[in-house]
PALOTI-57293 format. One record per residue (C-alpha): residue number from 0; x, y, z; residue in one letter. Coordinates in nm, 3 decimals. Each point is the difference from the previous one (the first is absolute). Layout:
<atom NUM <X Y Z> "A">
...
***
This chain:
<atom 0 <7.571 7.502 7.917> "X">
<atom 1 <0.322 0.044 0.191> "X">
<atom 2 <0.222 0.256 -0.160> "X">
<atom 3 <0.415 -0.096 -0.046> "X">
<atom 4 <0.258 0.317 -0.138> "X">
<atom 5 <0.131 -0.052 -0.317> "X">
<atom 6 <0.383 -0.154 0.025> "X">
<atom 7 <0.151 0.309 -0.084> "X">
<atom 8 <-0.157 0.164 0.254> "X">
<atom 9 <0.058 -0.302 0.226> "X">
<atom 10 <0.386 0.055 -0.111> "X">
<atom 11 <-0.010 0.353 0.063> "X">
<atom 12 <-0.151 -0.023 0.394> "X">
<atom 13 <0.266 -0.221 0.048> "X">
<atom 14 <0.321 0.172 -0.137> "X">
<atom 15 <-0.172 0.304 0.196> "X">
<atom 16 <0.063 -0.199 0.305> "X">
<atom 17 <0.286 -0.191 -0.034> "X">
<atom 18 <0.130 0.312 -0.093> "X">
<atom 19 <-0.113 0.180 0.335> "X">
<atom 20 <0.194 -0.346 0.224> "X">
<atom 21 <0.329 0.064 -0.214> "X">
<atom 22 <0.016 0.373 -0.004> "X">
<atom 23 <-0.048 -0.036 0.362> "X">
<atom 24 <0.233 -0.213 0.077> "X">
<atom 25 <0.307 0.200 -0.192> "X">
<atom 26 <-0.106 0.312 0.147> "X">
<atom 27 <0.008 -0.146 0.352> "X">
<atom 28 <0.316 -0.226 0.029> "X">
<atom 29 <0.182 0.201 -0.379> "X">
<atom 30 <0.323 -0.120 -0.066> "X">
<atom 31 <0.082 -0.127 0.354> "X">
<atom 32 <-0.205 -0.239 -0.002> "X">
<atom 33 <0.074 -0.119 -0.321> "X">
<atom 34 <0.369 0.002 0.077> "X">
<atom 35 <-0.038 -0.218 0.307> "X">
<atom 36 <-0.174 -0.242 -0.168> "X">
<atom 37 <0.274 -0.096 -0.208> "X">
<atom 38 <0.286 0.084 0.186> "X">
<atom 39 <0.162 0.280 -0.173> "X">
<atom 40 <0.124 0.194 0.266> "X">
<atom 41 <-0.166 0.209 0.287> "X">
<atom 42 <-0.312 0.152 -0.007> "X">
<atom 43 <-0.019 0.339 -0.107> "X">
<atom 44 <-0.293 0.212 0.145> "X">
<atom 45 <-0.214 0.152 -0.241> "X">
<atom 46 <0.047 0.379 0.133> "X">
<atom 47 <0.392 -0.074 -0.108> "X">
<atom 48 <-0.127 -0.152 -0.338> "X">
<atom 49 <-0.284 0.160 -0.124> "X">
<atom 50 <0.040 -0.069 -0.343> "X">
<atom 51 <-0.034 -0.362 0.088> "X">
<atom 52 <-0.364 -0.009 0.079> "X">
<atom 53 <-0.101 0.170 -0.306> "X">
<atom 54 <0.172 -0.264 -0.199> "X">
<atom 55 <-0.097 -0.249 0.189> "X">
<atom 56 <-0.401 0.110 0.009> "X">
<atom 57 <0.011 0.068 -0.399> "X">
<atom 58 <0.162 -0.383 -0.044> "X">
<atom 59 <-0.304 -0.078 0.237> "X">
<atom 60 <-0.218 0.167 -0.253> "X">
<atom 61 <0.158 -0.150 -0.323> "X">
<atom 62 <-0.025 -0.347 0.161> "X">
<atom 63 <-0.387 0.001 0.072> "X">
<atom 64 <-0.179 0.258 -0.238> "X">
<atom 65 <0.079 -0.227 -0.309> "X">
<atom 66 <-0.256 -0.260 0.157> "X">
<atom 67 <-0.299 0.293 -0.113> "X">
<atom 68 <0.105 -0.192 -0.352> "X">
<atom 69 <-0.018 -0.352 0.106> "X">
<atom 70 <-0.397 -0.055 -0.131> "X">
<atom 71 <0.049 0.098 -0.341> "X">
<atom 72 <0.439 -0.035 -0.056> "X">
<atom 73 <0.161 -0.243 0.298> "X">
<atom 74 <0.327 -0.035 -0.260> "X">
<atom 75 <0.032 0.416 -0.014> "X">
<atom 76 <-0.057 0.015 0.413> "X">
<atom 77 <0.261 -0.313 0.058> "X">
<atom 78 <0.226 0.155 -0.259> "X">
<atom 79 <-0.072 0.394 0.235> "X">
<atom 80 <0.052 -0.186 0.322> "X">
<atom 81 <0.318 -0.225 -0.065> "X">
<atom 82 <0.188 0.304 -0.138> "X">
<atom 83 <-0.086 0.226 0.309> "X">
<atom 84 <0.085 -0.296 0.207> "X">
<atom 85 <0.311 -0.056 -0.188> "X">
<atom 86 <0.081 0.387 0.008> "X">
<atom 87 <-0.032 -0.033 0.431> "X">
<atom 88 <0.229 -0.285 0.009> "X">
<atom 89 <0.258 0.203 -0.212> "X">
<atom 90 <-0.021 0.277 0.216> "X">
<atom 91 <0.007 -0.219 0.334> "X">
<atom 92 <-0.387 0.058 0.041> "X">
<atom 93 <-0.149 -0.313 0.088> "X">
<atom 94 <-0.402 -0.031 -0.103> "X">
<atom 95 <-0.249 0.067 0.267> "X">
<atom 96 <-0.258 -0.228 0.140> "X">
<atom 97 <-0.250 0.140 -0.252> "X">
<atom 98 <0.216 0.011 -0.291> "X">
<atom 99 <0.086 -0.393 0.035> "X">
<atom 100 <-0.416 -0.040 0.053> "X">
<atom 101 <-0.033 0.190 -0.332> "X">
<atom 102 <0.262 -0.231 -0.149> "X">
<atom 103 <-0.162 -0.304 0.097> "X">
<atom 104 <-0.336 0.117 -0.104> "X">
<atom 105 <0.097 0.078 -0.375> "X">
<atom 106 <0.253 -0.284 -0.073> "X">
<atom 107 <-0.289 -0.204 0.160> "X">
<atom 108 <-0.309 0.198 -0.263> "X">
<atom 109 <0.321 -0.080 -0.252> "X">
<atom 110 <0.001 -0.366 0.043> "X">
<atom 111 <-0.377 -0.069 0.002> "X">
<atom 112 <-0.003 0.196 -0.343> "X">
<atom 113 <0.246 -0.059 -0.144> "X">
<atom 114 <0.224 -0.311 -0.143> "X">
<atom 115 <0.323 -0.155 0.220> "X">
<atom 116 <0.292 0.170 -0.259> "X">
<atom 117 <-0.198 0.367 0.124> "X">
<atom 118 <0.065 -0.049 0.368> "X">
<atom 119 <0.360 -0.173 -0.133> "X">
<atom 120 <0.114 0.348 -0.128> "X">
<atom 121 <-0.124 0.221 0.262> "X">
<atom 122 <0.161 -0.235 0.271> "X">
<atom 123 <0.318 0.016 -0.199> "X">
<atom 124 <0.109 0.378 0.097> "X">
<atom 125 <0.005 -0.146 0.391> "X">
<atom 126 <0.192 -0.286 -0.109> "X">
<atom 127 <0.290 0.235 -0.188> "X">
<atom 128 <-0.022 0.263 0.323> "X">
<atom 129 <0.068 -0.307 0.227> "X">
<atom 130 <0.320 -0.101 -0.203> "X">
<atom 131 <0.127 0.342 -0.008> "X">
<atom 132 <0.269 0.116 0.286> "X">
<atom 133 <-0.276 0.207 0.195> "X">
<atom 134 <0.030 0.113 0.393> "X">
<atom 135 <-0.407 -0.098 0.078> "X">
<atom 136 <0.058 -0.385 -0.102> "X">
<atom 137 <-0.249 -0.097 0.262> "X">
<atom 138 <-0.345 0.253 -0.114> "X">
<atom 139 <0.095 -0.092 -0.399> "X">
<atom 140 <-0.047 -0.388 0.115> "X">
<atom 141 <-0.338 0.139 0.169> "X">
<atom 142 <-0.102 0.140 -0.321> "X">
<atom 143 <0.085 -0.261 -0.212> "X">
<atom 144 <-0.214 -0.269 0.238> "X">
<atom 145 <-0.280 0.251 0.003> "X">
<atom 146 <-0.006 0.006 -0.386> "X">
<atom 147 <0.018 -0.357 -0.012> "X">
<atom 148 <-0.219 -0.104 0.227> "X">
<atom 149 <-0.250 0.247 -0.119> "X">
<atom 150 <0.051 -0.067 -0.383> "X">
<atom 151 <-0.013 -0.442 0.085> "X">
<atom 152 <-0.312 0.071 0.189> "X">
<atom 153 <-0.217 0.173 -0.223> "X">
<atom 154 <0.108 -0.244 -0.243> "X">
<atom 155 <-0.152 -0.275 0.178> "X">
<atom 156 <-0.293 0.177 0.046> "X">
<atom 157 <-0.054 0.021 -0.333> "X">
<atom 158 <0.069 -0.331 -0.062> "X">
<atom 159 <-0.198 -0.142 0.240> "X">
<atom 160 <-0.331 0.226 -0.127> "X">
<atom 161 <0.111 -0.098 -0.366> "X">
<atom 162 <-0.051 -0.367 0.133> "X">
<atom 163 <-0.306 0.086 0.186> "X">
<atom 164 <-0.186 0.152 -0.334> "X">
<atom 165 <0.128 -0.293 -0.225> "X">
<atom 166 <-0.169 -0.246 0.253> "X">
<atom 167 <-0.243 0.207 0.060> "X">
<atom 168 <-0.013 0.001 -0.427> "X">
<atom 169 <-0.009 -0.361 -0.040> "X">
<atom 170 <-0.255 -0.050 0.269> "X">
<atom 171 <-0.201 0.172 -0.173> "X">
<atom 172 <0.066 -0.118 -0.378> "X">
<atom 173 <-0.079 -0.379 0.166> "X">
<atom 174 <-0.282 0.088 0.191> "X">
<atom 175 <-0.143 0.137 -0.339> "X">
<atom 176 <0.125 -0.289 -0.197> "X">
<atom 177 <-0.221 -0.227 0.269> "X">
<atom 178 <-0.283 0.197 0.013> "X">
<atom 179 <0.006 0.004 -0.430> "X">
<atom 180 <0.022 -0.414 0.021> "X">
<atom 181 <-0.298 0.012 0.229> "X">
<atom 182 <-0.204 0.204 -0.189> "X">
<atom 183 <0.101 -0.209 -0.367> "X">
<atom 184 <-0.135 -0.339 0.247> "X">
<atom 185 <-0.269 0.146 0.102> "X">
<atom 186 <-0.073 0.132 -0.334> "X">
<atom 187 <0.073 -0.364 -0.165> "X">
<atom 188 <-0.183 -0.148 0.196> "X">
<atom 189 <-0.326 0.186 -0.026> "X">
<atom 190 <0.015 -0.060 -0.363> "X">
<atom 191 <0.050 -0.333 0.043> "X">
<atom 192 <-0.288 -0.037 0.254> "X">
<atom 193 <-0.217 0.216 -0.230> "X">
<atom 194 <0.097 -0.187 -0.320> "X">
<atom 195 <0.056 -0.391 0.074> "X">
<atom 196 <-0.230 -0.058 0.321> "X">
<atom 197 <-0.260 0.264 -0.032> "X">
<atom 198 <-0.018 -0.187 -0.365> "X">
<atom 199 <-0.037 -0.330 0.145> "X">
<atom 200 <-0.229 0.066 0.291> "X">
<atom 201 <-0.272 0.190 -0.239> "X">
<atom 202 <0.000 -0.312 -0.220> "X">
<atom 203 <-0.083 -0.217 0.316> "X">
<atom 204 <-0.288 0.243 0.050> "X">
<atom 205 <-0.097 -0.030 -0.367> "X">
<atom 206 <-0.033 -0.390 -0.020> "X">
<atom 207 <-0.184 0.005 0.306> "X">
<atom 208 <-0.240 0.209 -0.100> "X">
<atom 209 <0.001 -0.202 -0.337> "X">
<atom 210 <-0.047 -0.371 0.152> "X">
<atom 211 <-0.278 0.130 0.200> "X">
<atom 212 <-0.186 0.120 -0.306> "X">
<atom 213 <0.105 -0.244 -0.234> "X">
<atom 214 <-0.027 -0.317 0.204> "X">
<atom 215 <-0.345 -0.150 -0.062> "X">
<atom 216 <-0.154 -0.162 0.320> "X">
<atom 217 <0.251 0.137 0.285> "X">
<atom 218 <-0.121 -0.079 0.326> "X">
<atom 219 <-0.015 0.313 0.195> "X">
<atom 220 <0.241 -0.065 0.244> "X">
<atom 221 <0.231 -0.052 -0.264> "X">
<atom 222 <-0.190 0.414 -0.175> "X">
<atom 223 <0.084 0.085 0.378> "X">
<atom 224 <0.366 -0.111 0.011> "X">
<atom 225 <0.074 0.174 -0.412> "X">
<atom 226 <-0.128 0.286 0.146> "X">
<atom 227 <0.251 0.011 0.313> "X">
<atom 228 <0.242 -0.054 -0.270> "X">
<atom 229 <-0.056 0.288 -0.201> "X">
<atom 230 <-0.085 0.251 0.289> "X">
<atom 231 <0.371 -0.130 0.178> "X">
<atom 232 <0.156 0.100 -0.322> "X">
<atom 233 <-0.173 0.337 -0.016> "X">
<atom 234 <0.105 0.112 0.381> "X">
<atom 235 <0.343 -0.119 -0.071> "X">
<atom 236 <0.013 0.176 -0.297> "X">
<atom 237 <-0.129 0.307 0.202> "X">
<atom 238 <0.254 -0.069 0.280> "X">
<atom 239 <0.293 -0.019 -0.304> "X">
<atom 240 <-0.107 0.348 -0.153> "X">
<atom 241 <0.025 0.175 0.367> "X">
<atom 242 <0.351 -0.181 0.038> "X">
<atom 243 <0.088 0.128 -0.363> "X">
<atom 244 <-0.086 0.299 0.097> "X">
<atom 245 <0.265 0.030 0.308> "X">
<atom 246 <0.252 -0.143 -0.177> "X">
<atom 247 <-0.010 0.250 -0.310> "X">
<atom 248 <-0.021 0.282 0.240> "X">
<atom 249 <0.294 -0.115 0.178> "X">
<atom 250 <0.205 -0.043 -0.373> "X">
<atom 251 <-0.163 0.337 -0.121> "X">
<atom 252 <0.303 0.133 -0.188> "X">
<atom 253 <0.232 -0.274 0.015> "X">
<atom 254 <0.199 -0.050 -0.327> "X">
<atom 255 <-0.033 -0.387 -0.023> "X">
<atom 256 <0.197 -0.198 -0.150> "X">
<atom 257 <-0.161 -0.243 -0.240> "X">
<atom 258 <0.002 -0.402 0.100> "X">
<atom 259 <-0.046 -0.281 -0.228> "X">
<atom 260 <-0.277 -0.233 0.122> "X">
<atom 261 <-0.022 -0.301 -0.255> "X">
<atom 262 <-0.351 0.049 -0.224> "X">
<atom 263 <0.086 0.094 -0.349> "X">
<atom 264 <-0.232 0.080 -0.309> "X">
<atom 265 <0.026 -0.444 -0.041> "X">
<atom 266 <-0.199 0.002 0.254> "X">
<atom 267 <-0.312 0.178 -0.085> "X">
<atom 268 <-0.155 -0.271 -0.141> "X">
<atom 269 <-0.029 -0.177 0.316> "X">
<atom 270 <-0.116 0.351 0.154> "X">
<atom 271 <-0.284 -0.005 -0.258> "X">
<atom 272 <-0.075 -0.366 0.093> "X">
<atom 273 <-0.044 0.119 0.377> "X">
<atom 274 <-0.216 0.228 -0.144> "X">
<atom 275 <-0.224 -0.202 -0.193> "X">
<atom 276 <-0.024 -0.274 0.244> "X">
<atom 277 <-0.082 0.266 0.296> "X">
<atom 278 <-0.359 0.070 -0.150> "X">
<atom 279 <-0.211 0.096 -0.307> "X">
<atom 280 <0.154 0.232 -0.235> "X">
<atom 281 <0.250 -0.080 -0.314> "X">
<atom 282 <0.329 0.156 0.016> "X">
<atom 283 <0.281 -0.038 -0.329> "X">
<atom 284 <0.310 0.115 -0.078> "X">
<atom 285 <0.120 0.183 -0.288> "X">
<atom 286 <0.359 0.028 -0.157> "X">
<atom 287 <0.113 0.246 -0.261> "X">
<atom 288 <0.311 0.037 -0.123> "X">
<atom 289 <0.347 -0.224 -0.032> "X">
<atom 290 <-0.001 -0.184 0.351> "X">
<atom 291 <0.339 0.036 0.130> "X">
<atom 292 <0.124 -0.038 0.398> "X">
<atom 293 <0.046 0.315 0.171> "X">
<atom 294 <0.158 0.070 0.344> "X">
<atom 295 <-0.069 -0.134 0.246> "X">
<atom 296 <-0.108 0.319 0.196> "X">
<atom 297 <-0.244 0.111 -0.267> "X">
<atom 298 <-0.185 -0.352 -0.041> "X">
<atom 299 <-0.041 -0.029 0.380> "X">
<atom 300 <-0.155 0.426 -0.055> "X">
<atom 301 <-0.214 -0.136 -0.282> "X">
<atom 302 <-0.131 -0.292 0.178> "X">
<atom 303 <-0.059 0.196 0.351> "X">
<atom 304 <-0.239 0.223 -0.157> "X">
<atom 305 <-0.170 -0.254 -0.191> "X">
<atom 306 <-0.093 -0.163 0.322> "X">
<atom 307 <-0.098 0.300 0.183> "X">
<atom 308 <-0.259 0.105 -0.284> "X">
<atom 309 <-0.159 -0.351 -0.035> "X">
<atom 310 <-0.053 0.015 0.346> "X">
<atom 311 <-0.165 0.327 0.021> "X">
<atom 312 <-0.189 -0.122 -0.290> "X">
<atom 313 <-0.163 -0.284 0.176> "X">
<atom 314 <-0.023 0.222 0.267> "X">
<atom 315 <-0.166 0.291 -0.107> "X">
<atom 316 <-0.174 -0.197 -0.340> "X">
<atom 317 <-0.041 -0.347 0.087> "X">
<atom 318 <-0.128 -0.159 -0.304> "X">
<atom 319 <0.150 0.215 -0.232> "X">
<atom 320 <0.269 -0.143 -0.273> "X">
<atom 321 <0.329 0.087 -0.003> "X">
<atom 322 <0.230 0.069 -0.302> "X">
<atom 323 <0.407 0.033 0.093> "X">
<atom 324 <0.205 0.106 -0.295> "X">
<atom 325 <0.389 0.020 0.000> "X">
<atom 326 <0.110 0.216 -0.295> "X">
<atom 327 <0.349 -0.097 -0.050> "X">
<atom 328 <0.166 0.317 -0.168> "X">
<atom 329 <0.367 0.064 -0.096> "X">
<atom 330 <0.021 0.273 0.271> "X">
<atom 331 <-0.227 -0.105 0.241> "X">
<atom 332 <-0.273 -0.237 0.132> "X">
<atom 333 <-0.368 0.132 0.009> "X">
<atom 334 <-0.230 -0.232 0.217> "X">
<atom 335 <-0.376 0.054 -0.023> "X">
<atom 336 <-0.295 -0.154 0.246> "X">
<atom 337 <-0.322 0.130 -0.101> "X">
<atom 338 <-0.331 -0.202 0.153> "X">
<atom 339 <-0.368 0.098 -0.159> "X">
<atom 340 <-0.120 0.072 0.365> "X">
<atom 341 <-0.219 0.292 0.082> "X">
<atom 342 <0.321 0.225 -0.011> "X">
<atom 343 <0.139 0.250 0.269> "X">
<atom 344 <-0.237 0.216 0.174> "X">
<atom 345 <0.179 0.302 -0.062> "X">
<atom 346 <0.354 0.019 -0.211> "X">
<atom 347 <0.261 0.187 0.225> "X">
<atom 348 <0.276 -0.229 -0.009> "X">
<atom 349 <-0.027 -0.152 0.338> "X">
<atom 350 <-0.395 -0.127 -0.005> "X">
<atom 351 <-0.061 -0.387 -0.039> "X">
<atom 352 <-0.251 -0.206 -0.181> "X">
<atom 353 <-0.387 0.017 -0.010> "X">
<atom 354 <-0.260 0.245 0.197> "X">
<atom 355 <0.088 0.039 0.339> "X">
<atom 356 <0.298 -0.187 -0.001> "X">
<atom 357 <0.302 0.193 0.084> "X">
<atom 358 <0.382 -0.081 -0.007> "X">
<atom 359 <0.140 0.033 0.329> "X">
<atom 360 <0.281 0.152 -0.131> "X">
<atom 361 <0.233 -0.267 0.062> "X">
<atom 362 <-0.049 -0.220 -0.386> "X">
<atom 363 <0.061 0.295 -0.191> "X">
<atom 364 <0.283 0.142 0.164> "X">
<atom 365 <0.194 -0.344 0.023> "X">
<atom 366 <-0.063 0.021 -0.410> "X">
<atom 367 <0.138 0.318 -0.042> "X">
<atom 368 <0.306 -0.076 0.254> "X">
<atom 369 <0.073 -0.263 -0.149> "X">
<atom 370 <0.036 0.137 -0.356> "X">
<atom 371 <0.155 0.305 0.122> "X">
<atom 372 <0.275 -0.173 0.144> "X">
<atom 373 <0.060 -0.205 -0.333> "X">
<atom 374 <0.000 0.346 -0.206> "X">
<atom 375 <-0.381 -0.058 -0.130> "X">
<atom 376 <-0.330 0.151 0.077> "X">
<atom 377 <-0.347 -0.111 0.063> "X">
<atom 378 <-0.311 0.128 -0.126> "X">
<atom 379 <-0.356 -0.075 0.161> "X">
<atom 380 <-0.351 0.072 -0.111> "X">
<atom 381 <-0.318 -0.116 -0.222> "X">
<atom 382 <0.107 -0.213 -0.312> "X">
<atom 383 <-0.079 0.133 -0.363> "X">
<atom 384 <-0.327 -0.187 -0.010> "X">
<atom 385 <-0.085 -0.069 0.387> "X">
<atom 386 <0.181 -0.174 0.312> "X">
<atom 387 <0.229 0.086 0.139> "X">
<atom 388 <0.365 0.015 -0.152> "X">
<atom 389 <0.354 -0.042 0.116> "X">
<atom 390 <0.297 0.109 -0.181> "X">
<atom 391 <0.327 -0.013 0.041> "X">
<atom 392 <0.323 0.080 -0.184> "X">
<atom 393 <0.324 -0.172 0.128> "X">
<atom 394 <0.357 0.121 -0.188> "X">
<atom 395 <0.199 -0.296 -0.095> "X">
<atom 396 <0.360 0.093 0.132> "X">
<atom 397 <0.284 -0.005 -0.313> "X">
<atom 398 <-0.291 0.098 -0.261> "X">
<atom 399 <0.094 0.349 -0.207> "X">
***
């Protein structure tokens, strides 16, 4: 791990040595070189004019160590520095090299922390020296630019990095915003897959396996070719789980928003009829209650997980009858599918039907998803007097 200083101590190193360049330069060249740079008359040697170099050196001082404060207060050092600099051009003591770098450095700190009317005001001092009848016209327009320039630029820098993090912000907030529309597909259409064609491709499998027993007289070819049927079906059901299985990894945590496919609760009577035409077995349906339409999103809920536990019925108890109930309520809807199949093999919420037959995992969680997202819960296990039993509750929105 590379090691940086702290800014204060970054701010200190450098007044240290900015200090050093400007104290130098005063005690070397005094006030004869500060009065041939602006023309004020003949240089004076600093044996004759002693005094000279010591103010000159402590303006050098006042100019640079208020940088030390530019990490933690820039306004304080630009307020320090302008009035030494100020106080130099009064007394016909034009800034040093190092004091105009120290200048420069804090308006610039100044304008990448703080707001455009901050630099205004500190600039302003400059602006009322230049309009003021003063001898060293020439260094106070030096100032000035150096204050300017150094306030404008850190300005833009800021600007420019406050543009780079809002990009940089939004980039982000859209890459999100993709990735959550992904993972709401993906998540779709895994139930989808799982509820509509997993639905339709184990019924293909079921009359197969039914024509070939209840056929009298098949030929075998035509045994042979029910059987291809039915084992297709089974490997593509396989083949569908292992997909399902990808594609709810992938949507693992994705908060999906709900579509509307079209199947309603007036539709589970041609559900049932699928049912009963698929293979031996009765399955009825029960209503309870006043019958009245509910939204749209909780029908299509209702009717979802009435298909997905007839199918693990004939799935897991092929035979077996099959009772749905809807239990119209004032504040909800309670749907019940119970078959009198050999039950589930153990009852931890997430087992299927029958000995040895296990719920992949898949069934059960769609149910629970599904009523989840529609404010409801589902409950799993062995029915009051055998089977296996299904039961959901479903809020109806605007009840009390």
């Amino acid at each position: 791990m590379t090691w940086r200083p702290a800014p204060t101590v970054r701010a200190s190193v450098a007044a240290v040595v900015l200090a050093v360049l400007a104290v130098a330069q005063a005690a070397a060249g005094g006030n004869a070189a500060v009065s041939g740079a602006v023309g004020t008359g003949p240089a004076v040697s600093t044996v004759e004019r002693p005094q000279d170099v010591l103010v000159a050196v402590l303006l050098a001082l006042a100019t640079t160590a208020p940088v030390a404060l530019a990490g933690t207060w820039p306004v304080v050092a630009a307020m320090l520095i302008a009035a030494a600099t100020l106080l130099g051009l009064g007394a016909q003591v034009p800034p040093t090299v190092g004091g105009l770098l120290a200048l420069g450095t804090v308006y610039a700190v100044v304008g990448l922390r703080h707001r455009v009317r901050t630099v205004l005001v500190l600039v302003a001092p400059f602006v009322a020296a230049l309009a003021l009848p003063v001898e060293n016209v020439s260094a106070t327009v030096v100032v000035l630019g150096v204050a300017l320039l150094a306030g404008v630029g850190g300005i833009a820098w800021r600007v420019r990095d406050e543009g780079r993090r809002r990009d940089a912000v939004v980039e982000a907030a859209h890459e999100s915003t993709l990735e959550h529309l992904a993972r709401g597909e993906r998540a779709r259409i895994a139930r989808e897959l799982h509820d509509v064609v997993a639905h339709h491709v184990s019924l293909i499998a079921l009359q197969a396996e039914a024509a070939r027993l209840t056929v009298p007289g098949m030929p075998p070819e035509g045994e042979k070719r029910l059987l291809a049927i039915g084992a297709t079906a089974r490997t593509a059901l396989a083949e569908m789980r292992r997909l399902l299985g990808v594609l709810r990894e992938d949507a693992d945590g994705a908060d999906v928003v709900t579509r509307r496919p079209q199947p309603g609760l007036a539709q589970l009577t041609e559900l049932l009829d699928e049912v009963r035409d698929a293979g031996p077995g009765g399955a009825r349906l029960l209503v309870r209650g006043k019958v009245a339409p509910l939204d749209q999103s909780i029908e299509v809920t209702a009717y979802r997980i009435v298909q997905e536990a007839l199918t693990n019925a004939r799935r897991h108890a092929p035979g077996a009858a099959v009772d749905v109930e809807l239990d119209y309520r004032p504040d909800r809807l309670v749907v019940r599918i119970r078959d009198n199949g050999p039950g589930p093999a153990a009852i931890d919420g997430d087992v299927g039907h029958g000995v040895g037959h296990g719920d992949p995992g898949h069934g059960l969680a769609g149910m629970r998803e599904r009523a989840a997202m529609a404010g409801g819960t589902v409950r799993t296990g062995a029915g009051s007097l055998g089977g296996f039993l299904v039961s959901a509750e479903l809020p109806v929105p605007g009840s009390p």
